[in-house]
FIKOLSE-739633 format. One record per residue: residue in one letter; x, y, z of N, C-alpha, C, O in turn. Coordinates in steps of 0.05 Angstrom, whole numbers. Atoms other than C-alpha are relative to their C-alpha. Layout:
// FIKOLSE-739633
<rest->A&nX->X&nY->Y&nZ->Z&caX->X&caY->Y&caZ->Z&cX->X&cY->Y&cZ->Z&oX->X&oY->Y&oZ->Z>
...
***
This chain:
// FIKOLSE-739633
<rest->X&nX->-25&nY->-12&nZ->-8&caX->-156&caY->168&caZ->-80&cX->0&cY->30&cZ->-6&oX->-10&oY->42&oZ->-26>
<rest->X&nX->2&nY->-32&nZ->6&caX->-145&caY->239&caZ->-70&cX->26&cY->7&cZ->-27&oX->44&oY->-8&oZ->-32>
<rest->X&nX->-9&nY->-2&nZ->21&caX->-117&caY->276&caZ->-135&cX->24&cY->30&cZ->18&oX->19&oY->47&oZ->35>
<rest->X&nX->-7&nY->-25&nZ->-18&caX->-56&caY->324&caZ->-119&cX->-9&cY->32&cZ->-3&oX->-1&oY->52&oZ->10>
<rest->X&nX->16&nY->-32&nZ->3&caX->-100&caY->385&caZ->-148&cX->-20&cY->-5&cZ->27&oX->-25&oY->15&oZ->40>
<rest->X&nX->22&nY->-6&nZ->-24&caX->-151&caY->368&caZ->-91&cX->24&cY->4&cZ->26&oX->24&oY->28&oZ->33>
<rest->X&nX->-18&nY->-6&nZ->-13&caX->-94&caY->367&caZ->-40&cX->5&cY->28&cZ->2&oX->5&oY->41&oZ->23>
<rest->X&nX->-15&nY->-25&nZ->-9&caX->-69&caY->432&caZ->-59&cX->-29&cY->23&cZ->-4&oX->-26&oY->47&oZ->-1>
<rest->X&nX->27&nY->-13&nZ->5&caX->-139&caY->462&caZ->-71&cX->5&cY->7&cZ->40&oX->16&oY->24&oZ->53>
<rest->X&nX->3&nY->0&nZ->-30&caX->-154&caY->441&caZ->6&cX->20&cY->21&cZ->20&oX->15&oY->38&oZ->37>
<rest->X&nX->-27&nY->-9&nZ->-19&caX->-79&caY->459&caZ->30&cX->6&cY->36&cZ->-7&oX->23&oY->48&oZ->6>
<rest->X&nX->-9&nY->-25&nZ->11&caX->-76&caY->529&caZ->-4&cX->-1&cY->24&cZ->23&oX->17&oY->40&oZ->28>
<rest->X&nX->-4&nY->-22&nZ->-22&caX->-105&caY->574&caZ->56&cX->28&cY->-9&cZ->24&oX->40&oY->7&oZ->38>
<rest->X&nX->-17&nY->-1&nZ->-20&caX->-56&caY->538&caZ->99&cX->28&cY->7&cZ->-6&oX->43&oY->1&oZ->13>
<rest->X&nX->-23&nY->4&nZ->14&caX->7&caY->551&caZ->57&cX->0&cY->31&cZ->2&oX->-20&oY->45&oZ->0>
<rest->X&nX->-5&nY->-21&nZ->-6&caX->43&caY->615&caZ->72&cX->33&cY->4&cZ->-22&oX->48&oY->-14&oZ->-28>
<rest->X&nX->-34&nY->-6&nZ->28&caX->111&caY->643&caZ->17&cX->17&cY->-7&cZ->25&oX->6&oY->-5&oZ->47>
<rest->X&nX->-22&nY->9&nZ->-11&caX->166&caY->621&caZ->52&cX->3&cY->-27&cZ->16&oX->24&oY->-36&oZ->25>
<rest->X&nX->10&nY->22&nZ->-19&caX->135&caY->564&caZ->89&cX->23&cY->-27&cZ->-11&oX->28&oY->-31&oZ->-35>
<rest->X&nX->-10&nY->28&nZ->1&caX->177&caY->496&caZ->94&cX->-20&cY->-21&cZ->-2&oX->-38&oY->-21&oZ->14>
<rest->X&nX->23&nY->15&nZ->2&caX->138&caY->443&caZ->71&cX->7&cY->-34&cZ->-5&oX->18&oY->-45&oZ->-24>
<rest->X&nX->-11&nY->34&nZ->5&caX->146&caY->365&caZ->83&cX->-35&cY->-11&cZ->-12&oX->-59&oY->-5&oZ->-7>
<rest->X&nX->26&nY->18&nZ->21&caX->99&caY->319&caZ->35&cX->12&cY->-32&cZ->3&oX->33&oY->-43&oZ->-3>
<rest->X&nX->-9&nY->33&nZ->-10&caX->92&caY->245&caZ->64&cX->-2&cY->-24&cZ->-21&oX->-22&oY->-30&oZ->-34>
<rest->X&nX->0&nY->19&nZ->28&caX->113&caY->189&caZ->14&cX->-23&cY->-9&cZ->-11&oX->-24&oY->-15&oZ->-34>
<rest->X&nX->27&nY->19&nZ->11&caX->46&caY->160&caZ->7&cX->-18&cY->21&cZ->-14&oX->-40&oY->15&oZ->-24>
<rest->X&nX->15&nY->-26&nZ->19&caX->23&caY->230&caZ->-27&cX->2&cY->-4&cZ->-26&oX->19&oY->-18&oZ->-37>
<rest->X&nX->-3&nY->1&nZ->33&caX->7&caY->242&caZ->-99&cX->27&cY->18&cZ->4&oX->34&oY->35&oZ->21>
<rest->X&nX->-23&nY->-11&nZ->11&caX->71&caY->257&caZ->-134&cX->8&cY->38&cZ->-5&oX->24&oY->55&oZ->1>
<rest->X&nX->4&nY->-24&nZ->13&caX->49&caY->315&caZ->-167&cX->-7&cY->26&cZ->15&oX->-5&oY->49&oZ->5>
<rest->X&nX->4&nY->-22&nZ->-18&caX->28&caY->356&caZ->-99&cX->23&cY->23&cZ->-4&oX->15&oY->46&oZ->-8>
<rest->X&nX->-25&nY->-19&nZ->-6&caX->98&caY->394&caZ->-96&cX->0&cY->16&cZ->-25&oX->12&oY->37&oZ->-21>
<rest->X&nX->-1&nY->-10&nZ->21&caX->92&caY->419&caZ->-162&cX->-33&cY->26&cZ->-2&oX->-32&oY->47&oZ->-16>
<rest->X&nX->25&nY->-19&nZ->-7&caX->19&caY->458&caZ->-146&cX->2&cY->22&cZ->25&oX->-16&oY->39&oZ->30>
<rest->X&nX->2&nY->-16&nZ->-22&caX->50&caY->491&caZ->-79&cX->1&cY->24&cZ->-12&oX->7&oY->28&oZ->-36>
<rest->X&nX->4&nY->-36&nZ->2&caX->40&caY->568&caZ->-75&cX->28&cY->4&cZ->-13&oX->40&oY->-18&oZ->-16>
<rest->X&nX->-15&nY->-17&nZ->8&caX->94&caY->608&caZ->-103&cX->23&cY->-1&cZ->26&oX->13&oY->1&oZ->48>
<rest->X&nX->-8&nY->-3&nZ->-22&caX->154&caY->606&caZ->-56&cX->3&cY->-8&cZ->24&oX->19&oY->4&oZ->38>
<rest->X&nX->-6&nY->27&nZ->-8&caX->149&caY->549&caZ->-14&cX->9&cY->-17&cZ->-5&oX->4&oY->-29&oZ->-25>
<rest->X&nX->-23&nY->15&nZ->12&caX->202&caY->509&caZ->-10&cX->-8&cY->-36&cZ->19&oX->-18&oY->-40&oZ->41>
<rest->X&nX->2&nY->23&nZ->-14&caX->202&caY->430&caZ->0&cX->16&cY->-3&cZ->14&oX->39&oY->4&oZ->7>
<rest->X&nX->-23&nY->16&nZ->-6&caX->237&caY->396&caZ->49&cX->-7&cY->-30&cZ->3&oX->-30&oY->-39&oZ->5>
<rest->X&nX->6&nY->26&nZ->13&caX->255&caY->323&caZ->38&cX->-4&cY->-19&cZ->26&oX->-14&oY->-41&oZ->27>
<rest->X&nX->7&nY->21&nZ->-29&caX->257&caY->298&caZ->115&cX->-17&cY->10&cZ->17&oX->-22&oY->33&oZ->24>
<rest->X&nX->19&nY->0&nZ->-21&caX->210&caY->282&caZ->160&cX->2&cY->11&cZ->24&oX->-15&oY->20&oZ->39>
<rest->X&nX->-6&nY->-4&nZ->-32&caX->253&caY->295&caZ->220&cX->12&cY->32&cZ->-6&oX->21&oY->43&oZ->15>
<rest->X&nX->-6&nY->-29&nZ->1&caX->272&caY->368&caZ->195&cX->-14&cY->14&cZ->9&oX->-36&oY->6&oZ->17>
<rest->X&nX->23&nY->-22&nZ->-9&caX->242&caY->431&caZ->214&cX->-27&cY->9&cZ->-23&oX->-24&oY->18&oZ->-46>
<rest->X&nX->18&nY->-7&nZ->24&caX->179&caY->444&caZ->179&cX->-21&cY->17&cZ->7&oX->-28&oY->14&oZ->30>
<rest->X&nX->25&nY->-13&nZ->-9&caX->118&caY->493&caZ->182&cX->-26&cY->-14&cZ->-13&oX->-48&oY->-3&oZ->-16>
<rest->X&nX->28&nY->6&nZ->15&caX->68&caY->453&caZ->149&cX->9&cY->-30&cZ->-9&oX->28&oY->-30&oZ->-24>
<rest->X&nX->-10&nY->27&nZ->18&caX->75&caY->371&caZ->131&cX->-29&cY->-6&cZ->-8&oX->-47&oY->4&oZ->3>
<rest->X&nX->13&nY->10&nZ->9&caX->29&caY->336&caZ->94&cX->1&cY->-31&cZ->5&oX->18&oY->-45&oZ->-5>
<rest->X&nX->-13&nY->29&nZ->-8&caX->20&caY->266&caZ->125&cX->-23&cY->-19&cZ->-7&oX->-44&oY->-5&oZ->-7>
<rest->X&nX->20&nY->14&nZ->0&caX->-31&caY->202&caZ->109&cX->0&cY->-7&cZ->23&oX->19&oY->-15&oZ->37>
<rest->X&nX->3&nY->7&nZ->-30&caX->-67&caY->191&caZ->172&cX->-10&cY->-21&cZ->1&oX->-19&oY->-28&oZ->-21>
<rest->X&nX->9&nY->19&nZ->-5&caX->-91&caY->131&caZ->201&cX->-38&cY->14&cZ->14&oX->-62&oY->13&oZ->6>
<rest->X&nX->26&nY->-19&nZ->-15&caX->-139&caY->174&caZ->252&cX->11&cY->24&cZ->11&oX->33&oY->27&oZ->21>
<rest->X&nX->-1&nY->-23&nZ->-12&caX->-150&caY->240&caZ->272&cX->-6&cY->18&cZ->26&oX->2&oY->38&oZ->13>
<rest->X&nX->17&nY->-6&nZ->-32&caX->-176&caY->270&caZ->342&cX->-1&cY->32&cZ->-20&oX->14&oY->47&oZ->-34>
<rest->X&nX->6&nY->-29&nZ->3&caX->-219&caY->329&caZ->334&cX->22&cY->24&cZ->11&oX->28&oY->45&oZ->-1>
<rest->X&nX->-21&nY->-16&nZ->-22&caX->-167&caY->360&caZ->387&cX->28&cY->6&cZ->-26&oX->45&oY->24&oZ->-26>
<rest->X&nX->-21&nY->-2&nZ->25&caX->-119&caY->355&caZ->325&cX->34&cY->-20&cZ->8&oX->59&oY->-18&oZ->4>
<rest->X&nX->-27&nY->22&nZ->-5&caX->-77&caY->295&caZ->352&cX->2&cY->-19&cZ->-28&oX->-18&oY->-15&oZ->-40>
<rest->X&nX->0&nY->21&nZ->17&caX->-62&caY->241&caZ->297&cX->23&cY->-22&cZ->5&oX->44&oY->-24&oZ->17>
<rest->X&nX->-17&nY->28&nZ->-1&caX->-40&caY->172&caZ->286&cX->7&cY->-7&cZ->-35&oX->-8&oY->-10&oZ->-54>
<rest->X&nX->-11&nY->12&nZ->28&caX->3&caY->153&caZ->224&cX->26&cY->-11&cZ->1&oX->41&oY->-5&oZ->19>
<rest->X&nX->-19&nY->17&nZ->14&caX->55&caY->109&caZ->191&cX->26&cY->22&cZ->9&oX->47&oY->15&oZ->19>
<rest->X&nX->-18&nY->-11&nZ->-2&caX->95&caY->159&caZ->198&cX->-7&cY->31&cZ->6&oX->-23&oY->46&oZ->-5>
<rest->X&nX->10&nY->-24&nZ->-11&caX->99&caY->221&caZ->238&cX->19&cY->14&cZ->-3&oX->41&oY->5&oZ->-9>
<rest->X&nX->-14&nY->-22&nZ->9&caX->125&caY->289&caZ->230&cX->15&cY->12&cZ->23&oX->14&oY->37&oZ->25>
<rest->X&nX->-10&nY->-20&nZ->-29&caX->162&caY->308&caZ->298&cX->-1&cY->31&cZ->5&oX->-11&oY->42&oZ->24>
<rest->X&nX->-6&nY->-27&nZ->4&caX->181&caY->378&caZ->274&cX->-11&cY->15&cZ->-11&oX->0&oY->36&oZ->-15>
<rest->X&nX->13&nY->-11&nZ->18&caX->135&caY->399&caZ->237&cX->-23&cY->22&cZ->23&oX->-31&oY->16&oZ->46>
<rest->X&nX->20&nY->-16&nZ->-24&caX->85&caY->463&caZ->268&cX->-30&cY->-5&cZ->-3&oX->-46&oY->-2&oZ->15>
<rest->X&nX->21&nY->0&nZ->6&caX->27&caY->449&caZ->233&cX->-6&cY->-24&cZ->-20&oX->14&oY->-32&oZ->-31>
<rest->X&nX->-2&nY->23&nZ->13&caX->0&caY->390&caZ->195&cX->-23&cY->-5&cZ->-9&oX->-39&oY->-8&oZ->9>
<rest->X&nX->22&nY->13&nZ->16&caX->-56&caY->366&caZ->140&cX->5&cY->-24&cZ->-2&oX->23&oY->-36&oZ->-15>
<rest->X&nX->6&nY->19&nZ->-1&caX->-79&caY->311&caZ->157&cX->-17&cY->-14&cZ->-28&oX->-39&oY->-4&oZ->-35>
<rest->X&nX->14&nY->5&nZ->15&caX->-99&caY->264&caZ->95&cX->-9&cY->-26&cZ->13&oX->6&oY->-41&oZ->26>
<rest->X&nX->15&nY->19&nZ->-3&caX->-155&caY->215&caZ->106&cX->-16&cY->-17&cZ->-23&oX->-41&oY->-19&oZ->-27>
<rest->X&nX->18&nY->4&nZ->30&caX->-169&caY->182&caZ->38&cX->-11&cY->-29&cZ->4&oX->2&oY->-50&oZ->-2>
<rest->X&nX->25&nY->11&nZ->-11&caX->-232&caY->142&caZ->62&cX->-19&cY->9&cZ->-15&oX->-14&oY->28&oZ->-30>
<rest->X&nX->28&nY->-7&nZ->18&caX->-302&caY->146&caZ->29&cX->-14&cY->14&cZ->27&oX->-12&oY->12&oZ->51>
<rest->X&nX->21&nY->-12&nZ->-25&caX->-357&caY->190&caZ->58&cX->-14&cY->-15&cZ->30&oX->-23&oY->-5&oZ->51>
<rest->X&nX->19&nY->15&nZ->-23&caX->-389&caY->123&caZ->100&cX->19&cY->0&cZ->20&oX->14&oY->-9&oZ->42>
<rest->X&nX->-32&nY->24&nZ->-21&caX->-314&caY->108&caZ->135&cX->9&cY->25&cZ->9&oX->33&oY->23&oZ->16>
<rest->X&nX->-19&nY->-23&nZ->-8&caX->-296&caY->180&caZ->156&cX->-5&cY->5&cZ->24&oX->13&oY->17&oZ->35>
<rest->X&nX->8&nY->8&nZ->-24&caX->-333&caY->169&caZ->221&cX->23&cY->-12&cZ->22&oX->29&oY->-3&oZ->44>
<rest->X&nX->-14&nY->24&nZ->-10&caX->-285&caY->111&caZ->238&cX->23&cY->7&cZ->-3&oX->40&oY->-9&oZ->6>
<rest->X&nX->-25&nY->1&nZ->-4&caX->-222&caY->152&caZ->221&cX->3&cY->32&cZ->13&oX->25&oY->41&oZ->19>
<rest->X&nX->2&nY->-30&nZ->-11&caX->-240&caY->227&caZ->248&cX->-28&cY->2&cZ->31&oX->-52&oY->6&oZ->34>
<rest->X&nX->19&nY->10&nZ->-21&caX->-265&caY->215&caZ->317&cX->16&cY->25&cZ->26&oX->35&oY->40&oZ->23>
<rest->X&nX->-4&nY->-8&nZ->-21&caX->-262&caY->245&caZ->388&cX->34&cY->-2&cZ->19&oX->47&oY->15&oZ->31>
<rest->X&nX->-22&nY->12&nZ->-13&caX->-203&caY->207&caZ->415&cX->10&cY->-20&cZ->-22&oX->-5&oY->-38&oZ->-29>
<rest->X&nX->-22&nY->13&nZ->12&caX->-150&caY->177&caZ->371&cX->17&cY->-26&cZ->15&oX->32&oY->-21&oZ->33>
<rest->X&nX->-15&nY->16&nZ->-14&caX->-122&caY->112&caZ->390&cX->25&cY->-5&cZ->-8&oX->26&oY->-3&oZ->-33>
<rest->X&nX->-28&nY->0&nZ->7&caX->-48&caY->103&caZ->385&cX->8&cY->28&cZ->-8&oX->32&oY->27&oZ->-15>
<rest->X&nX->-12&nY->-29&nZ->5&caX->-38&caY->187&caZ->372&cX->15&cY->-1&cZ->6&oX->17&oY->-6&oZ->30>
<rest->X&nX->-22&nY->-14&nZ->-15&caX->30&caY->207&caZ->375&cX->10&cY->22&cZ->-5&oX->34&oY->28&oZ->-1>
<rest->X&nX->-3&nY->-30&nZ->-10&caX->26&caY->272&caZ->371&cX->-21&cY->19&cZ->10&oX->-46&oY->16&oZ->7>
<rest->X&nX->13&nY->-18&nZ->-12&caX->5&caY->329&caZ->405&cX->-30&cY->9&cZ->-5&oX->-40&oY->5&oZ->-27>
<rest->X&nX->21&nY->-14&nZ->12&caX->-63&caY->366&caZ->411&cX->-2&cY->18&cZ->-14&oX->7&oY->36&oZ->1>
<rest->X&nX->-2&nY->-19&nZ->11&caX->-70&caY->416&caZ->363&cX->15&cY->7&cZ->-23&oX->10&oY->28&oZ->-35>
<rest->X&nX->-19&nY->7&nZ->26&caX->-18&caY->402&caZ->307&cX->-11&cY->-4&cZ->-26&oX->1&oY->5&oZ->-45>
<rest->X&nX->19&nY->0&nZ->23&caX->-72&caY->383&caZ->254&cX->-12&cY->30&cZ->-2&oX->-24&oY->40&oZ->17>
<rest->X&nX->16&nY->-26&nZ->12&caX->-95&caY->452&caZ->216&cX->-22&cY->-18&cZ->-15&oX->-42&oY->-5&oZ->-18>
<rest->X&nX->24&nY->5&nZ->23&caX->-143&caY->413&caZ->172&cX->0&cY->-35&cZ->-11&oX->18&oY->-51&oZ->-10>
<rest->X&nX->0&nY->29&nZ->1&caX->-161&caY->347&caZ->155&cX->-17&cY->0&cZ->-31&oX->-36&oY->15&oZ->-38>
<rest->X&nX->7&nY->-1&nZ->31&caX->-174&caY->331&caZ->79&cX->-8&cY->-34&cZ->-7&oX->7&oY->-52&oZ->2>
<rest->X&nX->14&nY->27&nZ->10&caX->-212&caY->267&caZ->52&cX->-10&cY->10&cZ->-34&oX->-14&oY->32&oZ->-43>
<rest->X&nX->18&nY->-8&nZ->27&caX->-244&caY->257&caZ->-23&cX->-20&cY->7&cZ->2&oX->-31&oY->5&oZ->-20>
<rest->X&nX->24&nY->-13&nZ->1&caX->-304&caY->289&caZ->-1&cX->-3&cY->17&cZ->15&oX->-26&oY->25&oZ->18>
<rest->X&nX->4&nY->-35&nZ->-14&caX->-290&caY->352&caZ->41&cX->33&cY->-5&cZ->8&oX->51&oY->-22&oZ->6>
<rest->X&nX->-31&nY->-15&nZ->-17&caX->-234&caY->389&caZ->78&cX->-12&cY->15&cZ->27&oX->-34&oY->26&oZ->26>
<rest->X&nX->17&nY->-1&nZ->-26&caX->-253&caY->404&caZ->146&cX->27&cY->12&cZ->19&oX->46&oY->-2&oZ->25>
<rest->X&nX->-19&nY->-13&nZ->-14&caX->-209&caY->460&caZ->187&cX->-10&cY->-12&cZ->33&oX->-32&oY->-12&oZ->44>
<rest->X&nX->10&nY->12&nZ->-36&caX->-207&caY->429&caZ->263&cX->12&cY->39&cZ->18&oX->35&oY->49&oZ->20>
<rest->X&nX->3&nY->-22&nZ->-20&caX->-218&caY->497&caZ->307&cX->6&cY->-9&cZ->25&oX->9&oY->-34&oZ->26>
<rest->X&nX->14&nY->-6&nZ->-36&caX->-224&caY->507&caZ->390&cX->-30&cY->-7&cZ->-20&oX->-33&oY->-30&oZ->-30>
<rest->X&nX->31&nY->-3&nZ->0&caX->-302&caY->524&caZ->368&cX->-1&cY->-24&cZ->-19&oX->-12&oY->-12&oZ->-38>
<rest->X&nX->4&nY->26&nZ->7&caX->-305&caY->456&caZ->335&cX->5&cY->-4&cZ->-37&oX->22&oY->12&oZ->-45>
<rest->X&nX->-13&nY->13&nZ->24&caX->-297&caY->423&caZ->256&cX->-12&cY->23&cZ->-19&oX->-36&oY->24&oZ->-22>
<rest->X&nX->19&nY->-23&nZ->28&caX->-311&caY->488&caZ->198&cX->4&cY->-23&cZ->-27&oX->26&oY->-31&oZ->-36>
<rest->X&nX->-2&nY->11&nZ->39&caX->-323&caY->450&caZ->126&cX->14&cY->31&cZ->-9&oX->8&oY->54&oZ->-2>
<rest->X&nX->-9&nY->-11&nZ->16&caX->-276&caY->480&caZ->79&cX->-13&cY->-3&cZ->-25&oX->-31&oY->11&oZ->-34>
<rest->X&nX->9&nY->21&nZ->25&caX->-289&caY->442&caZ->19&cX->-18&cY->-21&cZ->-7&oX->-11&oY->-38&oZ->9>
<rest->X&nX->11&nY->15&nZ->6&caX->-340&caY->395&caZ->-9&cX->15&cY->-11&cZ->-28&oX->27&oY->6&oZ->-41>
<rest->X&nX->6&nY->8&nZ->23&caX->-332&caY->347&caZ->-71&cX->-26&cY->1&cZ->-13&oX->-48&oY->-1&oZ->-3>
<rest->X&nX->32&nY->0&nZ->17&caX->-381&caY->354&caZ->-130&cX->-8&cY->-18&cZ->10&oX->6&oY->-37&oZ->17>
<rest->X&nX->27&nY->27&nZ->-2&caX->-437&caY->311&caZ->-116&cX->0&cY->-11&cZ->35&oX->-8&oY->-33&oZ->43>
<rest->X&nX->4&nY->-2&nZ->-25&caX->-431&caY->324&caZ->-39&cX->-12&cY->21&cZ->11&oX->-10&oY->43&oZ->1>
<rest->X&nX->11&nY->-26&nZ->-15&caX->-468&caY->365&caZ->8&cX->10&cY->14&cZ->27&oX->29&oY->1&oZ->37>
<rest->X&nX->-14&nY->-3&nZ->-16&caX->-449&caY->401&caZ->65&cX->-23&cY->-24&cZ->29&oX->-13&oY->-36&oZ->48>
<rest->X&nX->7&nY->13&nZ->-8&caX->-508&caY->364&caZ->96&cX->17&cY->-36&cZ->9&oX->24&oY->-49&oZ->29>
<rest->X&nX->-18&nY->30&nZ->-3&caX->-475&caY->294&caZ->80&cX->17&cY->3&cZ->12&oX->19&oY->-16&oZ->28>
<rest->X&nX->-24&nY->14&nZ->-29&caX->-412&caY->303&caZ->124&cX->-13&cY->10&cZ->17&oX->-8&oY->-2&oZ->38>
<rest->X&nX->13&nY->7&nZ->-19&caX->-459&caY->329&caZ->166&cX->-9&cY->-24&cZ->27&oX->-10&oY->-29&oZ->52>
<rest->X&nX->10&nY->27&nZ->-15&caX->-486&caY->265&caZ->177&cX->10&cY->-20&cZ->0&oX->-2&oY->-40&oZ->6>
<rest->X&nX->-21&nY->22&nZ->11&caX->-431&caY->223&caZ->159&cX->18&cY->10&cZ->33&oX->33&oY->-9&oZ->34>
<rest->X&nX->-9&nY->-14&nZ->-19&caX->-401&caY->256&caZ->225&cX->-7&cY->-3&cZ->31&oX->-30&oY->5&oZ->36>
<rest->X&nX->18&nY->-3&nZ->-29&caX->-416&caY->250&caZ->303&cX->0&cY->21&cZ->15&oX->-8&oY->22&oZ->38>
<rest->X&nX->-10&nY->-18&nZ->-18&caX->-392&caY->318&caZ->316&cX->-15&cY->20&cZ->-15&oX->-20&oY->16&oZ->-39>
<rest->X&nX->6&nY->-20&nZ->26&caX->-422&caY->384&caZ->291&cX->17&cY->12&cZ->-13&oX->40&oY->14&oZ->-5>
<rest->X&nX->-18&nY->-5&nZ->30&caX->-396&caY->410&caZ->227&cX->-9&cY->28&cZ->-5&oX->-32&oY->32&oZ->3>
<rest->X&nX->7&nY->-32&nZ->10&caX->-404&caY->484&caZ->205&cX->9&cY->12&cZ->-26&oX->33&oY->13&oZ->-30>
<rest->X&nX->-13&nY->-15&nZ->23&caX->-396&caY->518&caZ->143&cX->-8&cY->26&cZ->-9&oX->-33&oY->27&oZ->-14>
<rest->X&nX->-3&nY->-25&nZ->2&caX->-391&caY->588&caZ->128&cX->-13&cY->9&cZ->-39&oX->-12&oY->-8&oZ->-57>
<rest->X&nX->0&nY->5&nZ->20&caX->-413&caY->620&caZ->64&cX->23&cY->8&cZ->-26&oX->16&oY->18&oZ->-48>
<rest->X&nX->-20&nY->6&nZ->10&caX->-342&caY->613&caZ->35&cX->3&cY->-31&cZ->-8&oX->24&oY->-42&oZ->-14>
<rest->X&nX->5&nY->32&nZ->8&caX->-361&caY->542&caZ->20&cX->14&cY->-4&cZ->-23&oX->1&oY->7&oZ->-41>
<rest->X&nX->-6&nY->12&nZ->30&caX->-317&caY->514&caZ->-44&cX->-6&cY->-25&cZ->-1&oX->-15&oY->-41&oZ->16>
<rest->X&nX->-3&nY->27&nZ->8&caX->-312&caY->461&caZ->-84&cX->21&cY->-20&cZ->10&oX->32&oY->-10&oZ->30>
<rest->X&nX->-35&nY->13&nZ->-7&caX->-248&caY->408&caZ->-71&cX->6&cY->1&cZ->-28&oX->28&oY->-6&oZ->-37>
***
């Protein structure tokens, strides 16, 4: 399970001071307490938000997703996928079945073993976990993967 320091590690470039921020019940507790400086929570799903944090079922490269619960209002959205390196295949795919939302609404998709910004020009690795490579989601992956040399840790 992801820890809410890896969360906010991942989520930090996307988090802007003033930003509204919804965090989906099935998150570590402790996320809201690591946001940036000046970001404020909000507590509903169906409010206005610039950024939610949601557990996904699956993701579409295109940045559609499927989850328990979706964010209507929200502009932008981290997608969490807390799956092992073999199963990330099977939940970050081409076409999402059941998506109900839009293309493009996922900024980033976060698992215990990388963080992965979904572009137009296709998936950039953000993040690795220790004892991962950027190779391994490589190949753990059907899509190409890119990483820059801003590579962190999670």
């Amino acid at each position: 399970m992801l820890t809410a320091e890896q969360l906010a590690c991942a989520a930090a470039p996307e988090l802007l001071g003033g930003d509204a921020v919804y965090i989906g019940p099935a998150l570590p507790a402790g996320l809201s307490a690591l946001l940036t400086e000046g970001v404020r929570r909000v507590e509903s799903a169906a409010a206005p938000t610039d950024l939610a944090f949601v557990r996904a079922a699956c993701v579409s490269i295109r940045g559609a997703y499927a989850a328990d619960e979706l964010v209507p209002r929200a502009r932008r959205v981290i997608a969490v996928l807390d799956v092992p390196l073999d199963a990330l295949r099977e939940h970050l795919r081409s076409h999402c079945d059941g998506a109900h939302s839009p293309d493009g609404l996922v900024a980033r998709v976060v698992s215990p073993d990388a963080s992965l910004e979904l572009l137009p020009s296709g998936l950039r690795l953000r993040h690795v976990a220790r004892g991962v490579s950027a190779r391994d989601i490589a190949e753990a992956l059907p899509f190409p993967v890119w990483a820059g040399p801003d590579l962190a840790l999670l």
